[in-house]
C-alpha positions as CSV (number, residue, x, y, z in Angstrom):
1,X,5.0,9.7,7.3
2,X,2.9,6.6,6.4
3,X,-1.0,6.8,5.4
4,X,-3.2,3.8,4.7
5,X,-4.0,1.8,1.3
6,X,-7.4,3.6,0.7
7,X,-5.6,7.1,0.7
8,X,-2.5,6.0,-1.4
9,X,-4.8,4.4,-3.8
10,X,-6.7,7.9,-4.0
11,X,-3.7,9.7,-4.6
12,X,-2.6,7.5,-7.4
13,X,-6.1,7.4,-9.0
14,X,-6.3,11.2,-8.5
15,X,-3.0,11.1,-10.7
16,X,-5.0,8.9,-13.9
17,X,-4.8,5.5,-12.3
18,X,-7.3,3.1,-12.6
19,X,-8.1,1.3,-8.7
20,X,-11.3,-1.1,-7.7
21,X,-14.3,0.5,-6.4
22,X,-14.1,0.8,-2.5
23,X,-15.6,2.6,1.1
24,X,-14.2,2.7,4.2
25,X,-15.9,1.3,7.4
26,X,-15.5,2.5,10.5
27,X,-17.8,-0.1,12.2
28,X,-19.2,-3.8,11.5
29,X,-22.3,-1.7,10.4
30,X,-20.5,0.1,8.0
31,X,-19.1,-2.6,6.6
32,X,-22.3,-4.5,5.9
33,X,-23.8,-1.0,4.4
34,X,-20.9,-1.0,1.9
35,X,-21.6,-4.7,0.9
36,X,-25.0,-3.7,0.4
37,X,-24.3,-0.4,-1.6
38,X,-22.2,-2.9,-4.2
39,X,-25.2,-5.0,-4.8
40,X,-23.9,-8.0,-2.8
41,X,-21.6,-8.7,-5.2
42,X,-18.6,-10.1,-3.8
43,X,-15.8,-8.3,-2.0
44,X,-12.4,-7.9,-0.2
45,X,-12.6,-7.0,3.8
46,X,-9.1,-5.5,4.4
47,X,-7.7,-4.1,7.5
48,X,-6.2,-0.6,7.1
49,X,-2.9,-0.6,9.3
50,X,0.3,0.9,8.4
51,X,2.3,-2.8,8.7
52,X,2.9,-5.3,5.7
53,X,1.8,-8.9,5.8
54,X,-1.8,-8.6,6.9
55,X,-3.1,-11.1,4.5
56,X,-0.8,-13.4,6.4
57,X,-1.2,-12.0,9.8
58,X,-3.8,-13.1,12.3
59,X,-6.0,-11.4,14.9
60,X,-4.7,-11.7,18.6
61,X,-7.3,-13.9,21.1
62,X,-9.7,-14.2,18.2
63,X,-9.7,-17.9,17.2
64,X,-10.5,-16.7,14.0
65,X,-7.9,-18.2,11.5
66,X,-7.9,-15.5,8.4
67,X,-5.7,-12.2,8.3
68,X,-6.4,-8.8,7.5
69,X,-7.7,-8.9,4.3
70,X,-10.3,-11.4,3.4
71,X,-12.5,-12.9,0.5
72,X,-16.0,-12.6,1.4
73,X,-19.6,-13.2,-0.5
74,X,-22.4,-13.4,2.1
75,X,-23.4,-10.6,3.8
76,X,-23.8,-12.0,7.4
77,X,-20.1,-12.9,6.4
78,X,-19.2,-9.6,5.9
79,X,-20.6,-8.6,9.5
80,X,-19.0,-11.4,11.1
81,X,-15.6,-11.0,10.1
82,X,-15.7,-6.7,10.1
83,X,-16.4,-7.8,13.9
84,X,-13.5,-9.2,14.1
85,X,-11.6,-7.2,12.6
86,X,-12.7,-4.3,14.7
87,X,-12.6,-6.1,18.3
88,X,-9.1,-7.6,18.0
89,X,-5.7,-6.5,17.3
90,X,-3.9,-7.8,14.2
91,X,-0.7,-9.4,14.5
92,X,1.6,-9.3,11.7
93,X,5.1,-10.1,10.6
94,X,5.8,-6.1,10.6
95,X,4.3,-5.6,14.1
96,X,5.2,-6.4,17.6
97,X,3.5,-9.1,19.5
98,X,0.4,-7.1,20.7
99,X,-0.5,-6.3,17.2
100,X,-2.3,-3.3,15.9
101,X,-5.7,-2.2,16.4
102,X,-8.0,-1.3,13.1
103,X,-9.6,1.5,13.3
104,X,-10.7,1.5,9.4
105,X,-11.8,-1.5,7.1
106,X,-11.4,-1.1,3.0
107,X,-14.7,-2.6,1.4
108,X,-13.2,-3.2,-1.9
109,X,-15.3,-4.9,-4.5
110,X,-13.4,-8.1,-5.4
111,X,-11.4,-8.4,-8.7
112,X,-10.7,-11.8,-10.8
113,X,-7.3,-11.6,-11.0
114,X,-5.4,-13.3,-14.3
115,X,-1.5,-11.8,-13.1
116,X,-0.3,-10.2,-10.5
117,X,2.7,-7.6,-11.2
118,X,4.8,-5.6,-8.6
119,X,5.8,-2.0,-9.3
120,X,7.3,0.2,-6.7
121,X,9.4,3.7,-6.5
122,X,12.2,4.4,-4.1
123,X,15.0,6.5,-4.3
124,X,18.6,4.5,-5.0
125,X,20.8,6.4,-3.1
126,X,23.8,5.1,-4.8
127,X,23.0,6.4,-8.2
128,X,21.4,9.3,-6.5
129,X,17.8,9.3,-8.0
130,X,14.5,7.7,-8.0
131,X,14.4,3.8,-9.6
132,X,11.0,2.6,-10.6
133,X,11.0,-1.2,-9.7
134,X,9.0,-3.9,-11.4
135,X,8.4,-7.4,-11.7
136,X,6.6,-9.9,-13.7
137,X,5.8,-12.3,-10.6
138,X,3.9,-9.6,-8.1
139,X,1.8,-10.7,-4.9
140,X,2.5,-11.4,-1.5
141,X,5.4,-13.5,-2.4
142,X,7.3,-10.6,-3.7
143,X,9.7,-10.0,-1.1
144,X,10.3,-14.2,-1.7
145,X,11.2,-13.2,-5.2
146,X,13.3,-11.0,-4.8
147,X,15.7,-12.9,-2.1
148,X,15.6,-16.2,-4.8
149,X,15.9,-14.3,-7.8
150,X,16.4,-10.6,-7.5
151,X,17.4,-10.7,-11.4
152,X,14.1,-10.8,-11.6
153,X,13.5,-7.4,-10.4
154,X,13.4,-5.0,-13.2
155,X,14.7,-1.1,-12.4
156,X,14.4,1.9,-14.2
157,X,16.1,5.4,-13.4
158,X,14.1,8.3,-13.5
159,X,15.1,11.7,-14.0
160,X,13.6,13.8,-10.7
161,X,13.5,17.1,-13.4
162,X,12.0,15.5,-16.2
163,X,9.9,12.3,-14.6
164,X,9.3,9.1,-16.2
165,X,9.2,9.3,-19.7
166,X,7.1,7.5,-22.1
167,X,9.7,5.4,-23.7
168,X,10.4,4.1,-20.4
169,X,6.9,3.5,-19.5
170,X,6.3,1.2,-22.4
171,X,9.4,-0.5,-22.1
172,X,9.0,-1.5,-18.9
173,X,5.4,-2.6,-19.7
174,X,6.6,-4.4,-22.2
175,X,9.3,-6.1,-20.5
176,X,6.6,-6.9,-17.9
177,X,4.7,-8.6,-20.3
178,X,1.7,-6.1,-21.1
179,X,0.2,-7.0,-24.7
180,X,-2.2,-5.0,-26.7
181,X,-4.3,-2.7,-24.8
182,X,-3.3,-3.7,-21.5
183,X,0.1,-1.5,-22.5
184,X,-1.5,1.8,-22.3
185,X,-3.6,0.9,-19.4
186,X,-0.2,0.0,-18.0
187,X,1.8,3.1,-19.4
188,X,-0.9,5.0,-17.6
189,X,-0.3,3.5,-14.3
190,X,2.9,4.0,-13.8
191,X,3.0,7.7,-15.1
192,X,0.4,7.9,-12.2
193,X,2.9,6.3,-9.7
194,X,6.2,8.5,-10.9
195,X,4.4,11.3,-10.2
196,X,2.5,10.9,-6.9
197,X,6.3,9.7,-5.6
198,X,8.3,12.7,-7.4
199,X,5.4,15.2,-6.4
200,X,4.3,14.5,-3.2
201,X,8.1,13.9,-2.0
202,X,7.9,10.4,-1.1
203,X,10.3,7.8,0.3
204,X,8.7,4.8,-1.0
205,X,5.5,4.2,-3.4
206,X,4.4,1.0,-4.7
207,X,1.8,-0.6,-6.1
208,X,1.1,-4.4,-5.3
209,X,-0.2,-6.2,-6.8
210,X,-0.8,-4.5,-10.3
211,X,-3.5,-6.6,-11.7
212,X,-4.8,-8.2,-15.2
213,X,-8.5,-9.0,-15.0
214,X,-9.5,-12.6,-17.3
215,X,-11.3,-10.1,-19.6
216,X,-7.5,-7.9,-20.0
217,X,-8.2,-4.8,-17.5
218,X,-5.0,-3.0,-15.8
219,X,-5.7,-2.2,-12.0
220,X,-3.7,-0.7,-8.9
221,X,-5.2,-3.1,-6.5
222,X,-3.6,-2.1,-3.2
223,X,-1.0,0.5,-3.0
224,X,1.9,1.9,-0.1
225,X,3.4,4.9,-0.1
226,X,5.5,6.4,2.5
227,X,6.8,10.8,2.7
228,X,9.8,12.1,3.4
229,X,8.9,14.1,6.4
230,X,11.7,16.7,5.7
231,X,9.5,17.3,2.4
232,X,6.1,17.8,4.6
233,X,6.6,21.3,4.8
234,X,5.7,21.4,1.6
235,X,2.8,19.1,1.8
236,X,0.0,21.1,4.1
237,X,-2.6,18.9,2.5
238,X,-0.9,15.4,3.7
239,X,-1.4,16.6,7.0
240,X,-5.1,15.9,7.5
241,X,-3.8,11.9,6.0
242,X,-2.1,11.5,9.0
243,X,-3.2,8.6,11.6
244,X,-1.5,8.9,14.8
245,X,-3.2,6.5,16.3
246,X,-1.2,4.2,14.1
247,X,2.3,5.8,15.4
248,X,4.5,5.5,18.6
249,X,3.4,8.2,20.9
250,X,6.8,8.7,22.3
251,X,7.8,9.6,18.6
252,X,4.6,12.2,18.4
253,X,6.1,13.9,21.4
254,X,9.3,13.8,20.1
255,X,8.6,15.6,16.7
256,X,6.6,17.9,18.1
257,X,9.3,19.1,19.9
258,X,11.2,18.8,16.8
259,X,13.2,16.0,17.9
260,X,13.7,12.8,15.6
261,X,13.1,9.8,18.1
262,X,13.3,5.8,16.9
263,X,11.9,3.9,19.7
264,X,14.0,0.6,19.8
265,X,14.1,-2.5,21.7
266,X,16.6,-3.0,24.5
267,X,17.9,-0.8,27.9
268,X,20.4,0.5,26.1
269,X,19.7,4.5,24.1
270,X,21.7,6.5,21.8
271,X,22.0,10.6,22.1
272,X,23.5,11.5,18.0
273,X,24.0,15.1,16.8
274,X,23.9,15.5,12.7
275,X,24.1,13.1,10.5
């Protein structure tokens, strides 16, 4: 099960991270009324869809020529572009040619950013438990990174029993290149993240970018994190997280008939039994 930025970034600050001030919109109105409430200072439009590359992406039939997630510092700008966002699907690298209607729009107030770092959690099923994943050059270039130069990618088992411990926090801060106070802020973070993904039972959480403000704050500044829906059981309170307006309705069907269906492309279907 996926859920949006806003509600991974609440589960991580619920868990002691530290994430930009932000409301959700549900209309162009909204939007504007969230500008407003931050004292027009300026702030970041983004598109809550569960697909990746929405900076990048575009909205379908728009003629608008920015993504999912913009810059903005006028508030007719904000009203303009929330209209957009809301009347047209977005089209992304992750989504198929029609794109993917927004529902929901993420007013964040905007952050001066100094670096950008990537830290993720998945679960390496060769060694057969979680690896926290890092790197120094975070951003929207970090799947780029890691095809060029993947020993760039930093990974650190964790222990599913005991979590992350602090040792390994602080040396992977300071192998990311953390100094002074921005090490605890860091340390912090990613105790937050090891436990929302051990916890909650998730298959992926990640956080990026992780940024450094000029004046040497540590923030989670958009966030992902996928459940293992085997774990959900366990989980009543994900369920009310859920957007199914954002899954295949042929899958909806499917699970609640407790089927697992993959829609694929093609004429051609398979019929599997176990594993």
């Amino acid at each position: 099960m996926k859920i949006h930025e806003y509600q991974a970034k609440e589960l991580l600050a619920a868990a002691g991270a530290v994430i930009p001030r932000g409301i959700v919109a549900s209309t162009p109105a909204e939007a504007v009324a969230a500008f407003d409430a931050f004292g027009g200072k300026p702030v970041v439009l983004k598109a809550q869809v569960h697909a990746g590359g929405r900076g990048k992406g575009r909205f379908k039939d728009s003629g608008k020529d920015f993504g999912g997630v913009k810059y903005l510092t006028k508030r007719e700008a904000v009203a303009e572009v929330a209209e957009t966002m809301f009347r047209f699907p977005l089209v992304t690298k992750q989504t198929d040619a029609a794109g993917q209607k927004v529902s929901k729009v993420l007013v964040q107030e905007a952050a001066d950013i100094a670096r950008e770092i990537y830290v993720g959690m998945v679960l390496d099923r060769t060694l057969g438990v979680p690896v926290l994943m890092a790197c120094a050059e975070g951003g929207v270039e970090i799947e780029e990174v890691a095809a060029r130069t993947p020993e760039k990618i930093l990974k650190m088992p964790v222990s599913p029993e005991l979590g992350l411990r602090d040792y390994q926090a602080r040396q992977l801060a300071f192998d990311l290149g953390f100094t002074g106070e921005q090490i605890e802020q860091a340390v912090k973070i990613l105790h937050a993240l090891s436990k929302v993904f051990l916890e909650k039972d998730c298959s992926l959480a990640e956080i990026n970018p992780l940024v450094v403000t000029p004046d040497g704050n540590v923030l989670a500044l958009d966030a992902k994190i996928n459940f293992d829906d085997n774990g959900l059981f366990r989980h009543p309170e994900l369920e009310s997280m859920r957007d199914l307006s954002e899954e295949n309705p042929a899958e909806i069907r499917a699970g609640k008939a407790g089927l697992n269906f993959i829609q694929l492309h093609g004429n051609i279907g398979c019929l599997v039994n176990g594993a």
